[in-house]
C-alpha positions in Angstrom: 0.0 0.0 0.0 1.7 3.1 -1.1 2.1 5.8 1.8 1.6 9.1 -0.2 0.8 10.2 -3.6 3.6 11.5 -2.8 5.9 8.5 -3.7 4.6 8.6 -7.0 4.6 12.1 -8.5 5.4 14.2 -12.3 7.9 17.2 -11.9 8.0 20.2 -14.3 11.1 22.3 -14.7 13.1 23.3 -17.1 15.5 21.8 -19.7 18.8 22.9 -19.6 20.3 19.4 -21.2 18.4 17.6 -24.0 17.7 13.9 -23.4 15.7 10.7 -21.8 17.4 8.6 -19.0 15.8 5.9 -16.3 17.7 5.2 -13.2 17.5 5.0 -9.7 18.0 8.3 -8.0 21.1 9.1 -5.7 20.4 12.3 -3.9 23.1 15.0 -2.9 21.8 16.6 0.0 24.0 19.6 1.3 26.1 19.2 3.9 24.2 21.5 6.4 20.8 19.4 5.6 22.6 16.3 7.5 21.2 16.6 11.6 23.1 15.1 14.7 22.0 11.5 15.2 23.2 9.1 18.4 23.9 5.4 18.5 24.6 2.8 21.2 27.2 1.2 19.0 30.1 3.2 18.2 32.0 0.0 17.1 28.9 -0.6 14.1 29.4 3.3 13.3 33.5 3.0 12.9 33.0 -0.1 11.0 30.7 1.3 8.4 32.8 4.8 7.9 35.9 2.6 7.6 33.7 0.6 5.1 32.7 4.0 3.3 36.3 5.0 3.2 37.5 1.8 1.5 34.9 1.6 -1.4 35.5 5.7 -2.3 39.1 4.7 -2.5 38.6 1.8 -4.6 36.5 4.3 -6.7 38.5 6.8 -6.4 41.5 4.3 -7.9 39.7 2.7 -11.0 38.6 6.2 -12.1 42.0 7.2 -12.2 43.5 4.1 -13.4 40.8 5.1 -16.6 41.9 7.8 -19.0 40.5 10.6 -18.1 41.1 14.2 -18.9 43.8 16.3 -16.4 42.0 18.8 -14.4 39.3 15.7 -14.0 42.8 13.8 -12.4 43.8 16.3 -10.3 40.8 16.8 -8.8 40.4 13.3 -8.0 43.7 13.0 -6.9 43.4 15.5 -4.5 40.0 14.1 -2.9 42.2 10.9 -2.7 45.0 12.4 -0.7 42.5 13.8 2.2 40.8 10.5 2.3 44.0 8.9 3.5 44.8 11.6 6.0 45.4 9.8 9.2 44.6 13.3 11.3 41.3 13.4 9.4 40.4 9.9 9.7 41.6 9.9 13.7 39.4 12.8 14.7 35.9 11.5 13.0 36.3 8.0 14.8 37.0 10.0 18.1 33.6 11.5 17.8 31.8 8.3 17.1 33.2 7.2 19.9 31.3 10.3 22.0 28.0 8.6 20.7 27.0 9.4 17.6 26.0 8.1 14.1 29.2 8.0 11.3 27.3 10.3 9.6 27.2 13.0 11.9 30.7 12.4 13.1 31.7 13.3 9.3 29.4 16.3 9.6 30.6 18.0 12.7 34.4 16.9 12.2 33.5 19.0 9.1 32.4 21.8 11.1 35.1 21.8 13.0 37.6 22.1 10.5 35.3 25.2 8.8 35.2 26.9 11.6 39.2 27.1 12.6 40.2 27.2 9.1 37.8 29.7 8.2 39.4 31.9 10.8 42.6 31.9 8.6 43.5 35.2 6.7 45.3 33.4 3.5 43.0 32.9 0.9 44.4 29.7 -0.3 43.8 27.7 2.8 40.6 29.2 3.4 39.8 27.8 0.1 40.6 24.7 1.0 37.5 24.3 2.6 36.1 23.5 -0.5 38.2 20.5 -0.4 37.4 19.5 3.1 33.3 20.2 1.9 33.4 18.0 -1.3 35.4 15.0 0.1 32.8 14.9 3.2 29.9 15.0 0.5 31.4 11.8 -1.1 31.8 10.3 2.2 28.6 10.9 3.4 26.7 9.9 -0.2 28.9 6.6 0.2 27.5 5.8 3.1 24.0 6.6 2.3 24.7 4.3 -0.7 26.2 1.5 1.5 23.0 1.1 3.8 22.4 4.2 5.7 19.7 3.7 8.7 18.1 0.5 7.2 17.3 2.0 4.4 18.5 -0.9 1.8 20.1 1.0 -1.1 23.4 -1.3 -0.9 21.5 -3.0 -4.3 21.3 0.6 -6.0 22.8 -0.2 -9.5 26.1 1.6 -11.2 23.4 3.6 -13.3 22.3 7.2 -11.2 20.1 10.0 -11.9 21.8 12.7 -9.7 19.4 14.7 -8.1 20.9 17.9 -5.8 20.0 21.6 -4.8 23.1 23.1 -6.5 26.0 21.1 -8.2 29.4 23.1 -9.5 31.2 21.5 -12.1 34.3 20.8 -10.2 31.8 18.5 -7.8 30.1 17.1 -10.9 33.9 15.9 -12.6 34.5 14.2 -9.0 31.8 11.7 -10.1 32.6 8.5 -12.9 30.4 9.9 -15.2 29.7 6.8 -17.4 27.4 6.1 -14.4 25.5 9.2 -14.2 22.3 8.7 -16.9 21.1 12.1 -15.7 20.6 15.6 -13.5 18.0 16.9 -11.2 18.4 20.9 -9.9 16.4 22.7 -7.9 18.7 25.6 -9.2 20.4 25.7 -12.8 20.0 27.6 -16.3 21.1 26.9 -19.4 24.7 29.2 -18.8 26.0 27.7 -15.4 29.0 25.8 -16.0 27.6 22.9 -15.2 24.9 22.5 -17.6 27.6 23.3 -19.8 29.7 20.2 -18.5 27.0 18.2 -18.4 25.6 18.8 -22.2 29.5 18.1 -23.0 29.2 15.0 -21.7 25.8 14.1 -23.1 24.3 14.3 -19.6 19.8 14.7 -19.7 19.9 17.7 -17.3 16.1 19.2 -16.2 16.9 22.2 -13.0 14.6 24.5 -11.5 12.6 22.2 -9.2 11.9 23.6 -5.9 12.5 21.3 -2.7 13.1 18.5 -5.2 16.0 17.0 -2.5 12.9 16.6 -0.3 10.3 15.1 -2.6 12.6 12.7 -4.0 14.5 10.0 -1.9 17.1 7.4 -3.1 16.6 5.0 -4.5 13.5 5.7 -6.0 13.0 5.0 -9.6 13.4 8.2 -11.9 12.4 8.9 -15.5 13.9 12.0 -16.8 12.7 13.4 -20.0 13.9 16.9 -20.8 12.7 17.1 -24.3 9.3 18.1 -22.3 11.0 19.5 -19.0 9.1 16.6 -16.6 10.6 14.3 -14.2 8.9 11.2 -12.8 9.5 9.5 -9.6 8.1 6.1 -9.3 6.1 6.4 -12.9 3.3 3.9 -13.6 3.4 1.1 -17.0 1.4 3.8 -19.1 4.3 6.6 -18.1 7.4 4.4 -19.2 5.6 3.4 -22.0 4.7 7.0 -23.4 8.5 8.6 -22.4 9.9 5.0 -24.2 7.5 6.2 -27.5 9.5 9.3 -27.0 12.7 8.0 -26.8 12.4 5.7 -29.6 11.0 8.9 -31.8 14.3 10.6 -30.8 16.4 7.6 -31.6 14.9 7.8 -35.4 16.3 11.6 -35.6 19.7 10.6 -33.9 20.0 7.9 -36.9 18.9 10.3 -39.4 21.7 13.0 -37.6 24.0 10.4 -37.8 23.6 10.1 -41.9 24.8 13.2 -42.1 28.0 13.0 -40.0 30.1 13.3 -43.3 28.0 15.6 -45.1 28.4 19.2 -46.0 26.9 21.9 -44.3 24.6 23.5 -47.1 21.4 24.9 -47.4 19.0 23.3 -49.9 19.9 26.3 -52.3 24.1 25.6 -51.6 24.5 28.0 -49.3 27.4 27.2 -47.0 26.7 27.4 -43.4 30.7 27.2 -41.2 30.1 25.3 -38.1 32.3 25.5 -35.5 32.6 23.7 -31.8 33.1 25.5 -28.3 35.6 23.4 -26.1 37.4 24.1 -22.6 36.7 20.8 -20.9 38.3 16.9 -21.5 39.0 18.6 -25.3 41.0 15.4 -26.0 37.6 13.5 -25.6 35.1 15.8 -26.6 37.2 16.8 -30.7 37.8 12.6 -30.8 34.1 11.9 -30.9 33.5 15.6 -32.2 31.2 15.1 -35.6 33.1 16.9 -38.8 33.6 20.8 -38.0 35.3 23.7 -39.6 36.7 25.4 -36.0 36.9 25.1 -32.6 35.2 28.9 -32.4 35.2 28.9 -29.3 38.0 28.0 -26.5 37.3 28.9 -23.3 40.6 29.1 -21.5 39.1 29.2 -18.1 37.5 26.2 -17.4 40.9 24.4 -16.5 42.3 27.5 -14.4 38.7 26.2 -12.3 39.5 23.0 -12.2 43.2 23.4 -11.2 44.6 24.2 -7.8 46.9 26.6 -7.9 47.2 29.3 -10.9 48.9 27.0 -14.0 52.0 28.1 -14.9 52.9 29.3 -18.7 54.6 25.8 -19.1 51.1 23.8 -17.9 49.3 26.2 -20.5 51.1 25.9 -23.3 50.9 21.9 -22.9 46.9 22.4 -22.7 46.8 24.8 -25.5 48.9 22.2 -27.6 47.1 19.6 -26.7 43.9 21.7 -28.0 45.7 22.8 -31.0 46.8 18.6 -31.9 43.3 17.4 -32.1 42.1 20.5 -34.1 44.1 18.7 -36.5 45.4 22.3 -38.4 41.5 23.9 -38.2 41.6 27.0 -36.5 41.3 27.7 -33.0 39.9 30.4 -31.7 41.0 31.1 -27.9 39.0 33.3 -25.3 41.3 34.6 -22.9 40.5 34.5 -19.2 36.8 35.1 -18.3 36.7 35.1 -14.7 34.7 36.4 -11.8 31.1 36.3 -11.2 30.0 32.7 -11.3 33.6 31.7 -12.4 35.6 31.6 -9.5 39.4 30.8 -9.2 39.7 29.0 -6.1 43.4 30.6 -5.3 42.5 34.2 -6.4 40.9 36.2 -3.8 37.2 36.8 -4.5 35.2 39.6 -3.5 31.9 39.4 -2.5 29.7 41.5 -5.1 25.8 42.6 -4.8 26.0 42.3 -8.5 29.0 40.0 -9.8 27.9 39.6 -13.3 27.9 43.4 -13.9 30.9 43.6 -12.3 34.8 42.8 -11.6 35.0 40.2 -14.3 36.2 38.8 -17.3 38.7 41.7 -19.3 38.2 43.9 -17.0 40.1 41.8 -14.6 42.7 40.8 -16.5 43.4 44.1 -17.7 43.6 45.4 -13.6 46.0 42.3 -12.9 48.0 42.3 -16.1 50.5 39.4 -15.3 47.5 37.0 -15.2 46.5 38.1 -19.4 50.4 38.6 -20.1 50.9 34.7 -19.2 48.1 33.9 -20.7 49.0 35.4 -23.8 53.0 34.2 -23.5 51.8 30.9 -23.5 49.6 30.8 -26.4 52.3 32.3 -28.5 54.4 29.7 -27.5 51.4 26.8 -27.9 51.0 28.0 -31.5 54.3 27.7 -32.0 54.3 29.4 -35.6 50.9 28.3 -36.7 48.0 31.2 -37.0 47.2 32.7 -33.4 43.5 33.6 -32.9 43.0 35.5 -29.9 39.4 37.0 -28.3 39.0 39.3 -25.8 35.7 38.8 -23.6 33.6 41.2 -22.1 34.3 44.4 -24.0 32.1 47.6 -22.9 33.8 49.7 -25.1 36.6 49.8 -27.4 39.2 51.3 -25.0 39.6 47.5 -23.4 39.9 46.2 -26.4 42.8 48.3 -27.6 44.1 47.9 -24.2 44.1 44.3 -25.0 45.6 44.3 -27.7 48.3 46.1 -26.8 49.2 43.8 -23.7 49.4 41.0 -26.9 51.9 43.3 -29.2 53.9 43.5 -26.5 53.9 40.0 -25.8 54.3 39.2 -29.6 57.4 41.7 -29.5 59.2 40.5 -26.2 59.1 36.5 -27.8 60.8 37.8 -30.7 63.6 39.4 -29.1 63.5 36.0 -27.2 63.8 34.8 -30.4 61.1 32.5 -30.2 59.1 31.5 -33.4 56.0 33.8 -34.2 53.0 33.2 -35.2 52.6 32.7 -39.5 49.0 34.9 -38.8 47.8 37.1 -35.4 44.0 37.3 -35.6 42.4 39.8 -32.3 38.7 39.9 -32.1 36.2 40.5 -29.6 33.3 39.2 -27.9 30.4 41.3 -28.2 27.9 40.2 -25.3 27.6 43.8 -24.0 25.3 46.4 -25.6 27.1 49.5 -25.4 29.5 47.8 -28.0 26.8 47.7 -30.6 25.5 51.4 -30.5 29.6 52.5 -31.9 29.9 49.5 -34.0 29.9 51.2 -37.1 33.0 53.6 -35.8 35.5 51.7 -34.8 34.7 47.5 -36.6 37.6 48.6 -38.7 39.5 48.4 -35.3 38.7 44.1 -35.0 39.5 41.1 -37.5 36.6 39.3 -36.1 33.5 39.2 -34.1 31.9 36.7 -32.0 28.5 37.1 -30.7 28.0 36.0 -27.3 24.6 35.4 -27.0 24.4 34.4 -23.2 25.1 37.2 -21.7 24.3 39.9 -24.5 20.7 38.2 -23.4 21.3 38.9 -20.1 22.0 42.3 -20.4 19.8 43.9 -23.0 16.5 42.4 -20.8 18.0 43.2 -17.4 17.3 39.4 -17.0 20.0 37.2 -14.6 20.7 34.7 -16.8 21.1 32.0 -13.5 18.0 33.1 -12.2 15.0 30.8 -13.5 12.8 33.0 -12.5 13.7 36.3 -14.6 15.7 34.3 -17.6 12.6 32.1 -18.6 10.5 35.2 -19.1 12.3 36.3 -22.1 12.9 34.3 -25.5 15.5 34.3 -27.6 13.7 34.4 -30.4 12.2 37.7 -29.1 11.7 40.5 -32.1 14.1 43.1 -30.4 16.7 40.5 -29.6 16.7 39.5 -33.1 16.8 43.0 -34.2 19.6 44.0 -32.7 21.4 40.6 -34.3 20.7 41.7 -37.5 22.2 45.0 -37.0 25.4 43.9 -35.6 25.2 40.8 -38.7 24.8 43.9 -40.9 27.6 46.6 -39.6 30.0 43.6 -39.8 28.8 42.2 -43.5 29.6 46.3 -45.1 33.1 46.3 -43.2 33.9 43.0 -44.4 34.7 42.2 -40.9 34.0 38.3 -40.0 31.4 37.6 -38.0 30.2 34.6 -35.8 27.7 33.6 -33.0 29.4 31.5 -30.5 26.4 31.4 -27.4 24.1 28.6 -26.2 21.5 30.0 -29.1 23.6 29.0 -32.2 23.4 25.1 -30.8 19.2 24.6 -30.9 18.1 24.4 -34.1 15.0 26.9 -34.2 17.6 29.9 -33.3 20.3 28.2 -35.3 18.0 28.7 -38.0 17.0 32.3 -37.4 20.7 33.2 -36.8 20.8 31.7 -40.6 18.0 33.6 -41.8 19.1 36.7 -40.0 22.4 36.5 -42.6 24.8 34.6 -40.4 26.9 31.9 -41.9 29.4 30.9 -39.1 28.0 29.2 -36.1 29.9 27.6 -33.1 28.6 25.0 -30.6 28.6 22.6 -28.4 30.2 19.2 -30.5 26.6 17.2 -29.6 24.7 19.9 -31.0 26.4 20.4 -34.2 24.3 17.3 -36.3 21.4 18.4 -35.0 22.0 21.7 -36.3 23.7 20.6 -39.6 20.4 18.3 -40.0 18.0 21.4 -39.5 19.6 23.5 -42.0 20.1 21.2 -45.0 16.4 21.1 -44.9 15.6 24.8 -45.4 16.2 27.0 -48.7 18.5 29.7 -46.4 17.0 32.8 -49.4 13.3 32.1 -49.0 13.6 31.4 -45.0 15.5 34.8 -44.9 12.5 36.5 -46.8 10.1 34.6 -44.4 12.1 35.7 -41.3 12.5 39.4 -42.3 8.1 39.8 -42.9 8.2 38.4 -39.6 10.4 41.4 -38.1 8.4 43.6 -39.7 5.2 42.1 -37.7 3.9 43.3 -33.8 4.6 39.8 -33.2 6.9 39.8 -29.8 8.3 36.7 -30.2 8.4 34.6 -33.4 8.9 31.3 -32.4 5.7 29.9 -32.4 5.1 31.1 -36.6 9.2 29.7 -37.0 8.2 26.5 -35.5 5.0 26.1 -38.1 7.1 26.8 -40.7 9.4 24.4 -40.0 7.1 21.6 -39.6 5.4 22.3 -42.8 8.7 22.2 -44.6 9.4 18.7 -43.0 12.5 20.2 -40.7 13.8 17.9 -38.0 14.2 20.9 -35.0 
């Protein structure tokens, strides 16, 4: 007899990963969520956390014996070396042995070392919390997963749904992800860095579920489908069966993406459409299984200063950027120096707490205020290219005074390797980001002033609707496919077209199909993406004529309409479009 309706219960939220998966659920509550709990056997509560210890090293040890990319290594690594600490391991067993459950012993010991380190001045050992926080996390979801108060999940298979308030994508990579089928938020949007890690990986990722931690318990049985932004716990026969129709439906388009693996990127009237992947994560795996591209137009150099801990030297970057510049295979890549600060944060650069961190000490403009961190950055990619074509981006650009500023720390660079007499580039390409809307309105002065553009549709979203991109509450209000937003595309499409000045999209929008499209119709020919969206959006466009969607695109502009992706979406099913 089934206790509550709650047991078996449909979700709604919001898609931030594309994809069906059917697992068991393991769920990731936070560390302060864990309450004190006593026990008359300390001897039972030592054995199980010296249990739980045991099979996260063993885990711990196949994962790395696997290959795996670097920054996932390190991390691991150094989870590994505080499992073994003796000093660690000696002061949890000494509170079990004051009564309490293993559990809580990991939880206050926890505590404990939060509280004295976090007394500590030096911001790289008060970082180190974060260290202390994560590796208590894993020892408290091995226990759960062992047999935590009864409850029998010791049977709960290799497969997982993750389900969790908040997950960073430094907590995510701790995790053998071959064994995670998908992710449950009650937070997320589609520009955190972990969505981004997780559509990387291929991971179904539905977030903005309120008090899902407390609905859902582990163990029960979870059927993710994020094509329709609904999670089921417990479903019934006539559930499975309708999300398997589903999945079976999107298996048919995956085959029929997969056909055109090999196949040009043209429109149905020849135009071609250059389709580019974003990278900055495992890149090794990600271009291997990458489908056929023209660039890697996007590289975002940051992701492994995240993962890493402690600032990488020039040497550790130029191996990174080399290894990159390998498996692009002599196709140009296009490298986004440093954006850091707001939800990007370096664990052994000092952070400062911001009311608004998005609007503020970020990206360029940090760099350009701590000029040794761009000037390594820079050294090291001259040295990575090692003679081959440099393409360098500058993020973040309010107005054109950064950029020159920018560009100026990389002549110097460029002129201080050759009196090194190190080899120069063949080709120095400097563009720009443009995600902030005071660069559009003096486009048309100073474009002659770039090689290239990239649109960066995430936050140029953000900022023209005043919207927090991480908030689901404000960002789900506007679409992409909004009339002004697609306005003020066209103009920057437009000012670059007349100078002759290249220019790309390289945001989330360019990787669905239905704003892929748009972005096409709007006059754009060079897209860059995610690697698992580019079929998708290859298969989309070889189905449209790009001249008479234009036509049909530009009536639409001219309509009250304030969105137009309701009449885009008709259209493309009457043209037989895969979107």
């Amino acid at each position: 007899m089934e206790k509550t309706t709650l047991l078996r219960q449909r979700f709604d939220g919001v898609s931030l990963v594309d994809g069906f998966a059917k697992a068991q659920a393991l769920v990731l509550r936070p560390l302060e969520q864990y309450v004190p709990e006593h026990t008359n056997h300390p001897e039972t509560e030592q054995e199980r956390f010296r249990e739980a210890c045991s099979s996260l090293q063993d885990e711990l040890n196949q994962i790395l014996n696997t290959k795996i990319a670097d920054e996932q290594k390190a991390l691991l690594q150094t989870t590994l070396m505080l499992l073994m600490d003796r000093g660690w391991n000696r002061q949890i067993v000494q509170i079990i042995n004051q009564g309490v459950t293993a559990e809580t012993a990991v939880h206050q010991a926890t505590e404990q070392i939060v509280d004295r380190i976090g007394q500590i001045e030096d911001v790289y050992l008060r970082e180190r919390l974060n260290d202390f926080k994560d590796l208590a996390m894993r020892v408290l979801h091995t226990l759960e997963r062992l047999n935590k108060s009864g409850t029998k999940l010791q049977k709960l298979p290799n497969k997982v749904i993750l389900v969790a308030k908040s997950l960073g994508p430094a907590e995510l990579l701790d995790y053998d992800l071959s064994k995670i089928k998908g992710i449950v938020l009650a937070e997320g949007s589609q520009t955190m860095h972990v969505t981004i890690v997780a559509r990387a990986y291929g991971i179904p990722l539905l977030g903005g579920i309120d008090d899902v931690c407390q609905h859902i318990k582990s163990g029960d049985l979870l059927i993710l489908d994020c094509q329709n932004g609904r999670l089921y716990q417990n479903p019934s026969d006539d559930v499975i069966d309708e999300v398997n129709h589903l999945q079976e439906r999107d298996r048919k388009r995956t085959q029929l993406e997969n056909k055109n693996k090999e196949t040009p990127s043209l429109t149905l009237d020849g135009e071609k459409i250059e389709l580019g992947v974003n990278l900055g994560l495992a890149d090794d795996l990600l271009l291997a299984n990458a489908p056929n591209f023209d660039k890697v137009g996007l590289y975002r150099t940051e992701l492994p200063f995240m993962l890493a801990k402690a600032l990488p030297t020039c040497a550790e970057q130029v191996k990174t950027y080399q290894k990159v510049l390998a498996h692009a295979k002599g196709k140009p890549v296009i490298f986004r120096t440093l954006d850091i600060g707001s939800d990007k944060v370096l664990p052994y650069v000092h952070h400062q707490v911001e009311e608004n961190p998005a609007m503020g000490w970020r990206s360029t403009r940090m760099t350009l205020d701590r000029r040794s961190l761009l000037r390594t950055q820079l050294r090291a990619l001259i040295r990575a290219v090692d003679g081959r074509p440099l393409w360098v981006m500058f993020p973040m650009i309010a107005e054109v005074g950064e950029f020159l500023a920018s560009k100026k720390t990389l002549e110097l660079e460029l002129k201080n390797a050759e009196k090194r007499g190190e080899t120069l580039p063949s080709e120095v390409h400097v563009g720009s980001m443009l995600e902030i809307p005071s660069l559009i309105f003096g486009l048309k002065s100073f474009i002659h002033l770039f090689d290239f553009i990239s649109v960066g549709t995430n936050d140029l979203m953000q900022f023209m609707f005043a919207a927090d991109r991480s908030n689901l509450n404000a960002s789900a209000r506007y679409d992409t496919l909004n009339v002004s937003f697609l306005k003020a595309l066209n103009y920057i499409q437009q000012v670059c077209r007349t100078a002759h000045v290249p220019c790309s999209v390289c945001g989330e929008m360019a990787g669905r199909p239905i704003e892929a499209l748009a972005l096409i119709g709007l006059g754009y020919t060079s897209l860059s993406m995610n690697p698992r969206s580019l079929l998708r959006v290859k298969t989309a466009l070889r189905g449209i004529d790009k001249v008479e969607f234009q036509n049909y695109l530009e009536r639409l502009l001219k309509t009250e309409h304030l969105s137009v992706r309701t009449q885009l979406q008709s259209y493309l099913r009457d043209h037989g479009v895969l979107f």
